[in-house]
C-alpha positions in Angstrom: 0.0 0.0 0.0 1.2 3.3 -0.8 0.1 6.5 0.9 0.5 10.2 -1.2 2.6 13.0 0.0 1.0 16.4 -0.5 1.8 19.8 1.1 0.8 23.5 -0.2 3.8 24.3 1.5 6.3 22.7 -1.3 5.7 23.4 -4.9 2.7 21.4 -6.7 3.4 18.8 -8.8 4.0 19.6 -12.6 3.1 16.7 -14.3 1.7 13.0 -13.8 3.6 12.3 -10.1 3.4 13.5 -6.7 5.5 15.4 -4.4 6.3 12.3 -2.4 4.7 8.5 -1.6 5.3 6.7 1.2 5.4 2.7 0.5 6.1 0.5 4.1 8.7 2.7 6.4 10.3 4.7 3.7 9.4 8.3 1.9 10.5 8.3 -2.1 10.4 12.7 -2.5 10.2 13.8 -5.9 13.0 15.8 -6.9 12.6 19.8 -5.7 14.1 22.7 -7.3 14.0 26.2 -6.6 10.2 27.1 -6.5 8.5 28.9 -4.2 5.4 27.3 -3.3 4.1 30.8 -2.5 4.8 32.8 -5.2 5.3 29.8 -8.1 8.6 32.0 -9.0 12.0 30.3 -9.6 14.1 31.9 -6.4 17.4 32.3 -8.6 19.5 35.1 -7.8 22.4 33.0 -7.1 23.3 29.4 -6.3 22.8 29.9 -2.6 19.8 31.4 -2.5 18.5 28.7 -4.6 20.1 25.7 -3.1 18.5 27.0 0.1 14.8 27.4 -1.8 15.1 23.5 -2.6 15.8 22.4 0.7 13.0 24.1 2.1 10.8 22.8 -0.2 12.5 19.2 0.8 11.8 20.2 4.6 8.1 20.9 3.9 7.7 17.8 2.3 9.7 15.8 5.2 7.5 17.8 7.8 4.0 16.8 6.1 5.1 13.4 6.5 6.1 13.4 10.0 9.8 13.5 9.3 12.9 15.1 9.3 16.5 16.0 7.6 17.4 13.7 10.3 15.4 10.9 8.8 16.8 11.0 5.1 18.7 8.5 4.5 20.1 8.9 0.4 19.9 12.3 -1.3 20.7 12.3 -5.3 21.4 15.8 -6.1 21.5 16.7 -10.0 23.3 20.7 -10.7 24.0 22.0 -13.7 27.8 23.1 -13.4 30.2 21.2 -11.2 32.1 24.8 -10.8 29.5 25.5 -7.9 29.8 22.3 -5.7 31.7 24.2 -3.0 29.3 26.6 -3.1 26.3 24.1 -3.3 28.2 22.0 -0.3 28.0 24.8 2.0 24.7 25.0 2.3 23.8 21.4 1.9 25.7 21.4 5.3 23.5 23.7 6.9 20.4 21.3 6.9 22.7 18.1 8.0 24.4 16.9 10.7 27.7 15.5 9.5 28.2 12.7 11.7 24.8 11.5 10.9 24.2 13.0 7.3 22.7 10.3 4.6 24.4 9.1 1.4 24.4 11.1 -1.7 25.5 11.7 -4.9 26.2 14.9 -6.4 26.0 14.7 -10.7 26.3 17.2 -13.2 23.4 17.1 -15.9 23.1 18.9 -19.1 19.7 20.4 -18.1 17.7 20.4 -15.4 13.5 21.4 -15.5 12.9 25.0 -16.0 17.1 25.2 -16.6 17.7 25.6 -12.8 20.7 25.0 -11.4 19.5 22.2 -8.7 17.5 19.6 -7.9 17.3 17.3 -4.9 15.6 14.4 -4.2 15.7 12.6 -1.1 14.7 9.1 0.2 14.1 9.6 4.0 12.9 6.4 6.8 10.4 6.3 9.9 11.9 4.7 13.2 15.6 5.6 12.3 16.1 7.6 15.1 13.8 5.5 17.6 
């Protein structure tokens, strides 16, 4: 049994999926980018300032769910210019701790949706931290 995801406090869904699905203990989030749920506007002014957008958009989704950064467990993080992963890495940190931070992969893409410079999606588990 699966059980939908949905918050008004993370950007809608685009297209035929849904902002996250919970299937036994884990939550599958789709990937975020920079939207403001709010506003609908790309939050671009600079890698930070975006990078920060998707992760609240992440959070919101985690919080809906009962979760938090705490309970993600594998992050796959797609940017669009490998020149910025300091930058991006920075404040990635911000929202982990590192002795407990998941596993991740960080890949450059040709193109992202909407040509942002991020997305993250995350894969996050209940009772982790019982």
């Amino acid at each position: 049994m699966k059980k939908i995801i949905t918050t008004s406090n993370a950007p809608a869904p685009v297209g035929p999926y849904n902002q996250a699905i919970i299937h036994g203990d884990t939550l599958y989030a789709s990937g975020q980018i920079a939207l403001d749920p709010a506003s609908g506007e790309l939050v671009n002014d600079n890698i930070e300032a975006e990078t920060h957008q998707v992760m609240k958009n992440i959070q919101a989704i985690l919080e809906e769910a009962g979760l938090t950064f705490e309970d993600v467990i594998k992050c796959s993080v797609f940017v669009s210019d490998m020149h910025q992963y300091s930058r991006i890495n920075a404040v990635y940190a911000e929202y982990f701790n590192e002795a407990t931070a998941p596993a991740r992969e960080l890949v450059e893409v040709a193109n992202l949706p909407k040509f942002v410079n991020i997305e993250i999606s995350v894969i996050a588990g209940f009772g982790l931290n019982d």
